[in-house]
C-alpha positions as CSV (number, residue, x, y, z in Angstrom):
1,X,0.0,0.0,0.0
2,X,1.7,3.5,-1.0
3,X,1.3,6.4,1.4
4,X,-1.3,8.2,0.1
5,X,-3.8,4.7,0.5
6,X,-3.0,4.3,4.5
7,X,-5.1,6.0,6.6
8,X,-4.3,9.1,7.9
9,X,-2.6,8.9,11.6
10,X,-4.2,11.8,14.3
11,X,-0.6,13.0,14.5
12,X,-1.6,14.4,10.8
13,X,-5.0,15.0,11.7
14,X,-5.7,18.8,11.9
15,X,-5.1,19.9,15.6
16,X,-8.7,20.6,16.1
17,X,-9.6,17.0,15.0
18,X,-7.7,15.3,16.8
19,X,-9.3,13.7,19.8
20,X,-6.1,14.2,22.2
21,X,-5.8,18.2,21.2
22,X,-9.4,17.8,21.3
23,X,-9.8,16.9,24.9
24,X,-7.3,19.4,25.8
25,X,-8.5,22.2,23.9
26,X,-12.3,21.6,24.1
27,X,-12.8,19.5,27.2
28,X,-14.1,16.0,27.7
29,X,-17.2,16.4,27.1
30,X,-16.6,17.7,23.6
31,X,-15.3,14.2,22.4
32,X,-17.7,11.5,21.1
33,X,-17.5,7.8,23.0
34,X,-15.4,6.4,19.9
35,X,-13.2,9.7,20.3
36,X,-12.8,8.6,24.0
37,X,-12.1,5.3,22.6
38,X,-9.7,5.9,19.9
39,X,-7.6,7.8,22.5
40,X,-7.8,4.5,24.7
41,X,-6.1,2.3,21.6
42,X,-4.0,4.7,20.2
43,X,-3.4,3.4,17.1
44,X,-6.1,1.9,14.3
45,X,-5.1,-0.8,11.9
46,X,-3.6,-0.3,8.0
47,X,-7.2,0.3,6.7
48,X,-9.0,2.4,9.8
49,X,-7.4,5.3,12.0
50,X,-7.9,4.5,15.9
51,X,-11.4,6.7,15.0
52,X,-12.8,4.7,12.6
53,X,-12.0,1.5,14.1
54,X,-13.8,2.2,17.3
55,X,-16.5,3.7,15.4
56,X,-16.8,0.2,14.2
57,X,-16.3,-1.3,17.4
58,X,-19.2,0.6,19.1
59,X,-21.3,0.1,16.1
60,X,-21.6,-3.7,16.6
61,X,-22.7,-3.1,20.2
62,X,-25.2,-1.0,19.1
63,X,-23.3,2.1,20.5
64,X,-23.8,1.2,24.0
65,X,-21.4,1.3,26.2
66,X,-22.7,-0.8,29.2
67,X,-22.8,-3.6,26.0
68,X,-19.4,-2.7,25.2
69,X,-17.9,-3.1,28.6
70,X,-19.5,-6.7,28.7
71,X,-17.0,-7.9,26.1
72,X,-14.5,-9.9,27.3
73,X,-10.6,-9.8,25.9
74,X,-11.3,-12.4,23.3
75,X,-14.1,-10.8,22.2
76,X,-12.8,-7.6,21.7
77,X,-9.8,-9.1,19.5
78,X,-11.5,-10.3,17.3
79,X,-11.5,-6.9,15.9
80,X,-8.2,-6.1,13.5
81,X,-6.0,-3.8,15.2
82,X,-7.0,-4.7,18.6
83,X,-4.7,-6.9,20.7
84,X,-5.0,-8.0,24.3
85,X,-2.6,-4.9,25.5
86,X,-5.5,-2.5,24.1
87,X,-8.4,-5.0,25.0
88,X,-7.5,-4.6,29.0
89,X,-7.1,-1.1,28.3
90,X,-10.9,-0.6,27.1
91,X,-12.3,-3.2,29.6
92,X,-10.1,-1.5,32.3
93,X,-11.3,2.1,31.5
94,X,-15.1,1.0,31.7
95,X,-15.1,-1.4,34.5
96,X,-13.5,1.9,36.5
97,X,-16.2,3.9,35.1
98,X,-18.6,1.6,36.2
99,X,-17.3,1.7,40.2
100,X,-17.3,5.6,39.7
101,X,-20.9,5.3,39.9
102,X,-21.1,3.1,42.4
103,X,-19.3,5.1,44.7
104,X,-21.1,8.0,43.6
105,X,-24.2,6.2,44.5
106,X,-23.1,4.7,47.8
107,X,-22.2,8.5,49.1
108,X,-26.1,9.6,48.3
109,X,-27.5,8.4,51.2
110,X,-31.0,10.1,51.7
111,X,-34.0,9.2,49.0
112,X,-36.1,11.8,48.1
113,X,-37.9,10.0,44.9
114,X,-37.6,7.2,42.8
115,X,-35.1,8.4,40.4
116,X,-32.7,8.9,43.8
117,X,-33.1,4.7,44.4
118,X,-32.6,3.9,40.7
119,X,-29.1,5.7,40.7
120,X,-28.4,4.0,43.7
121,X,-29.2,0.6,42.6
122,X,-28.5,0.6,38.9
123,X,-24.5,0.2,39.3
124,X,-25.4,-2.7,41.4
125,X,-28.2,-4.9,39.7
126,X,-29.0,-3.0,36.5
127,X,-26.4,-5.3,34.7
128,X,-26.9,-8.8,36.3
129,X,-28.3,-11.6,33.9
130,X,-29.6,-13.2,37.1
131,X,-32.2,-11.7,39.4
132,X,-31.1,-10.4,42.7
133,X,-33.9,-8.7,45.3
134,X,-32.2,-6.0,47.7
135,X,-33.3,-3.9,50.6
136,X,-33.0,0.2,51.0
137,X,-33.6,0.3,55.0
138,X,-34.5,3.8,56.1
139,X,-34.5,6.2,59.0
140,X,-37.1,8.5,59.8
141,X,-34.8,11.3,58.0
142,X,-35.3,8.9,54.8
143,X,-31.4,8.4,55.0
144,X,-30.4,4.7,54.4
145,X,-28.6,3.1,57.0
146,X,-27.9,-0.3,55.1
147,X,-28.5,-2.0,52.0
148,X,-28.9,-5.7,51.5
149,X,-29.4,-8.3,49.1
150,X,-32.3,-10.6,50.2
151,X,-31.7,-13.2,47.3
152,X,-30.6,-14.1,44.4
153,X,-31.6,-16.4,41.7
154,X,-32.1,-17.8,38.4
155,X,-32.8,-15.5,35.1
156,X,-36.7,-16.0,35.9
157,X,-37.0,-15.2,39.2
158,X,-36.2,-15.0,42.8
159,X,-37.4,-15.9,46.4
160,X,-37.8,-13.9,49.0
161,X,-38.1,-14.1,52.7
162,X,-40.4,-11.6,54.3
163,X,-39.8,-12.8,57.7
164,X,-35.9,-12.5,57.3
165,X,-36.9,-8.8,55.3
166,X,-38.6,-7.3,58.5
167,X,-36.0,-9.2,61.2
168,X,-33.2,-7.2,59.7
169,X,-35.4,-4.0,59.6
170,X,-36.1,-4.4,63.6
171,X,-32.5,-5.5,64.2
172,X,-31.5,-1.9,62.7
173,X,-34.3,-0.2,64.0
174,X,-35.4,1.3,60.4
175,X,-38.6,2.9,59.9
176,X,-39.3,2.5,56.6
177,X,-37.6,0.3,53.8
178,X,-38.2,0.5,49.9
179,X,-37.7,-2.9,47.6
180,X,-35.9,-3.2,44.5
181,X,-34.9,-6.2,41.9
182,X,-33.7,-6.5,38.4
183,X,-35.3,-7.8,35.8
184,X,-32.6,-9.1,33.2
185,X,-34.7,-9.3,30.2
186,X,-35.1,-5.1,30.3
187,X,-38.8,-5.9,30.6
188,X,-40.4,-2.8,33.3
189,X,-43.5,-4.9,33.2
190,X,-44.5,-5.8,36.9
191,X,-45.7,-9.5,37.0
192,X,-48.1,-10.9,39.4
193,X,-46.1,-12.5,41.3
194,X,-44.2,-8.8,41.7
195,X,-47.1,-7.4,42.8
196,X,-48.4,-9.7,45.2
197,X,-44.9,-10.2,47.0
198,X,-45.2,-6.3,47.0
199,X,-48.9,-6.7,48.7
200,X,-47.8,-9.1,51.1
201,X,-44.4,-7.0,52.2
202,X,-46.5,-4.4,52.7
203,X,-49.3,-5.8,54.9
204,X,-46.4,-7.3,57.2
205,X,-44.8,-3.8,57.7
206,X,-48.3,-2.7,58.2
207,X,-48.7,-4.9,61.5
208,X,-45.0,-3.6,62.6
209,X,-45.4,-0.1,61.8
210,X,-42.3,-0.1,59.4
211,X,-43.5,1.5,55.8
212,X,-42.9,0.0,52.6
213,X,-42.0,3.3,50.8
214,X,-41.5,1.9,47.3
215,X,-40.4,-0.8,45.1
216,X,-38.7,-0.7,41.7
217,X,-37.7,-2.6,39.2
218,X,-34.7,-1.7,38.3
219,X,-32.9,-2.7,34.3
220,X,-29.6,-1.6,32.7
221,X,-31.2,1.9,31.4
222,X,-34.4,2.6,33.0
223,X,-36.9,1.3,35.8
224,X,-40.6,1.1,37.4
225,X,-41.7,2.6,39.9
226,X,-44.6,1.1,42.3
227,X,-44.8,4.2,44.2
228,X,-45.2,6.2,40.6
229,X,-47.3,4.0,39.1
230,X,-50.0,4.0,42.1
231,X,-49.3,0.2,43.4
232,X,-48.6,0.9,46.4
């Protein structure tokens, strides 16, 4: 291939283009997700600059990132110019991006509407292919004082103990406690089974004067909200 055939490098991109200068000149948020990605490679392959081949990368994961940092090291090289050095530099990247939010969400304590528990919960179910049930326990400031996973199970479901649920609440003298799961499928859909467990949880607290504030379904982008939708 003669030189005016390979792909342009960024060093000979004009400054402006170039997503390093880019980032310095403009700021972060000025650089598309396969800018932020070509500056995590480096380097593209003989026929794509590090632009285009993340372009293409991101384009088979339907430009989703949380899909992106699912791929494993394998997966990602099967793409040409990627190698296992600049695999574990894109898994590494996102899988720190994805504790940045939990953290963020861990030092949010106090719940003032839905939205608050889904940002809360989200880093920590929202991606699981299995389901897992977990508990918010409250105090009367609406501050949680612990979180806990009840269960976890299969793809289809979970089981949950309502006497273990409330035992935990008494032990920590919480006043009020809000439910969430996941629902791996992405489906926001309350089932019946959802919406009875919800019932009976709530009846229980009833008789110990401990509220059931809310329960959400919780998915990798979005989530339902009992409280919202008037089941509660």
């Amino acid at each position: 291939m003669d030189d005016q055939n390979k792909p342009t490098s960024i060093k000979g991109w004009k400054e402006d283009d170039r997503p390093r200068e880019k980032l310095i000149i403009k700021g972060k948020d000025s650089l598309s997700d396969a800018e932020l990605v070509a500056i995590l490679i480096g380097s593209g392959n003989r026929q794509e600059s590090a632009v285009d081949l993340s372009k293409r990368i991101l384009a088979n994961v339907n430009n989703n990132l949380s899909e992106l940092g699912k791929l494993s090291v394998n997966d990602l090289m099967q793409f040409k110019g990627i190698g296992d050095a600049k695999a574990i530099t894109i898994i590494t990247a996102l899988e720190l991006g994805r504790r940045r939010r939990l953290e963020e969400a861990l030092i949010k304590p106090k719940i003032s509407s839905s939205k608050a528990v889904f940002e809360i919960m989200q880093p920590i179910i929202g991606e699981l292919l299995h389901e897992e049930f977990w508990l918010l326990y409250l105090n009367n400031s609406n501050k949680i004082i612990y979180k806990n996973k009840l269960s976890s199970g299969g793809i289809t479901g979970t089981l949950v103990d309502v006497r273990m649920l409330f035992k935990k609440a008494l032990e920590l003298s919480s006043v009020a406690i809000i439910l969430s799961h996941n629902h791996p499928s992405g489906n926001l859909k309350p089932s019946k089974a959802d919406i009875d467990l919800t019932k009976k949880i709530q009846e229980a607290g009833k008789t110990l004067d401990i509220k059931v504030l809310d329960h959400l379904i919780i998915t990798e982008k979005d989530y339902f909200s009992f409280a919202d939708g008037n089941l509660m």
